[in-house]
C-alpha positions in Angstrom: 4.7 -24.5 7.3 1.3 -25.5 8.1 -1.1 -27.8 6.4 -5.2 -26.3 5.5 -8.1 -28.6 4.6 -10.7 -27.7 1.8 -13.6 -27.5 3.6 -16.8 -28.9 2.1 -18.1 -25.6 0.6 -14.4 -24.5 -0.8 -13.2 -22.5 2.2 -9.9 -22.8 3.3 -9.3 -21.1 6.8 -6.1 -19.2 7.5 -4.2 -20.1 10.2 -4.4 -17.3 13.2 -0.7 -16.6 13.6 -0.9 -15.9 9.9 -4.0 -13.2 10.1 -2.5 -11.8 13.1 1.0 -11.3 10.9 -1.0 -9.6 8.1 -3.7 -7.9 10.3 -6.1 -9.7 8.3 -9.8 -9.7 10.4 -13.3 -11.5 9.1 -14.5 -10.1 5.8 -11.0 -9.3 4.7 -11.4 -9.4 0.6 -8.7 -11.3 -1.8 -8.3 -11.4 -5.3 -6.6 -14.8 -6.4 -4.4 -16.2 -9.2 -4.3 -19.7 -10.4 -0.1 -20.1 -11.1 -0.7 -23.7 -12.6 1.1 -25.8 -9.8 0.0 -22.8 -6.5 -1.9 -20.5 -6.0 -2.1 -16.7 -5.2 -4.2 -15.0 -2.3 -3.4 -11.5 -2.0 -5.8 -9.0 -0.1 -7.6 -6.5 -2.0 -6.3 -2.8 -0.8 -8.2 -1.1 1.4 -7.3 2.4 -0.4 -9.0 3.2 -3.8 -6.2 3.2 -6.5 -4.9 6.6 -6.9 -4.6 8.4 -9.9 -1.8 10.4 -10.9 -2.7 14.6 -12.3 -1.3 15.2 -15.6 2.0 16.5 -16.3 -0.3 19.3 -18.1 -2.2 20.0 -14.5 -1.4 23.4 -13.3 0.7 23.5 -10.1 -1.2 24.3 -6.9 1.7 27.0 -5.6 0.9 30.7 -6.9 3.6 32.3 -5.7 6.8 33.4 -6.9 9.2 30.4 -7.8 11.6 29.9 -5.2 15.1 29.4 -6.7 17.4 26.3 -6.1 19.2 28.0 -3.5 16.3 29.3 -1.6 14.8 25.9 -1.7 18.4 24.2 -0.5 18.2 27.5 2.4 14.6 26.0 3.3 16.3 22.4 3.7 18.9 23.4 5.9 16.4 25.3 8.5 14.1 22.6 8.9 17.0 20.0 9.2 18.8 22.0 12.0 15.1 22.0 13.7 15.5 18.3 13.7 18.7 17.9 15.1 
């Protein structure tokens, strides 16, 4: 454990074995939550939130649907490929 200073405009500086750890570099954003007696730093993600298609969204595949045992036939070629 490691002990940080307030610094006198509010920034508290990470230790560098701990940015390494998280790959965190300059500019890195975080949100932060006040827990009463800590606090929270967690880094915003770098990735937009996805969102999910509806259950209503028509599938993508045209073809014919493949049955359960043509999809289990499928498995079993690609996993003696990997063998």
């Amino acid at each position: 454990m490691e002990t940080i200073t307030l610094g006198s405009q509010g920034q508290l500086v990470l230790p560098k074995a701990i940015q390494a750890i998280h790959q965190w570099v300059e500019g890195t954003k975080f949100v932060i939550w006040d827990k009463g007696s800590e606090i929270v730093l967690k880094p915003v993600s770098t990735f937009p939130i996805s969102q999910l298609e509806s259950p209503n969204t028509p599938s993508v595949y045209q073809g014919v649907p493949l049955t359960l045992e043509d999809m289990e036939k499928a498995i079993d070629i690609e996993a003696g490929k990997q063998k």
